[in-house]
N, C-alpha and C positions, 0 to 999 in steps of 0.2 A: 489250073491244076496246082495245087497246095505237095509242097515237100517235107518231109518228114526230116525237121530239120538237126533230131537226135540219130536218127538212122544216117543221114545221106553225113553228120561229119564223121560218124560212130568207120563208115564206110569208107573214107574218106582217109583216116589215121590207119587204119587196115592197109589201105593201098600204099600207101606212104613206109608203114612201117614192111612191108612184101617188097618192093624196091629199093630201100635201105640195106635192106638184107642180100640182095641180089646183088648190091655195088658195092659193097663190103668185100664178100664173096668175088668179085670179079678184080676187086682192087689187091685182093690175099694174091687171087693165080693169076692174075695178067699186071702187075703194078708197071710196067711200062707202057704198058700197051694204053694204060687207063690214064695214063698220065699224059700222055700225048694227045690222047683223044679230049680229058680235062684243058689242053692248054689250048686246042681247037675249038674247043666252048666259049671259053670266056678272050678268045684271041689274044693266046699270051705265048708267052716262051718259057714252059716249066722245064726244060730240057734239065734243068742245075738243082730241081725240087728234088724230093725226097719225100714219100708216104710216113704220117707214122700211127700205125695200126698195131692197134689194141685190142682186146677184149674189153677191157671196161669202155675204153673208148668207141667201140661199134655199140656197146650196147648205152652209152650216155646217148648219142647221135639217135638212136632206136628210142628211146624216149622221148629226145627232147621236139625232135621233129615228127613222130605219131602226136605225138599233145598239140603242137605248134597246127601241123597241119587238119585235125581234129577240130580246133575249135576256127580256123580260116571257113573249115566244111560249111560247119553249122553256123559260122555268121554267114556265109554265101546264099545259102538258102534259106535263110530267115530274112536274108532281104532281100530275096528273091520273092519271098512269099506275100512283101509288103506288099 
């Protein structure tokens, strides 16, 4: 089975850019709570961090990782199709 590999990265920056949006969003109304949970991710101690949220900056993040993650789509399944 061959993959449509303009659809599935086209799909792929969609989904990316719908969960950007979602953490942005979660990072506005919970920035503690997000910040906690970020430093249980990457096993750190953010307790002394500090957010710094933007408008342009949510929306640079909204591009630069729809694009980023758009073209990871479309090389996955074009070498998947090999």
């Amino acid at each position: 089975m061959k993959i449509n590999a303009t659809k599935f990265g086209l799909a792929t920056a969609l989904t990316f850019a719908i969960f950007w949006l979602i953490c942005s969003l979660l990072v506005w109304l919970l920035p503690s709570l997000m910040m906690d949970m970020t430093g249980h991710m990457i096993h750190g101690n953010w307790s002394q961090m500090g957010w710094q949220l933007s408008v342009s900056g949510v929306f640079m993040g909204l591009i630069s990782w729809s694009v980023l993650a758009g073209v990871f789509g479309w090389l996955l399944a074009t070498i998947y199709n090999k």
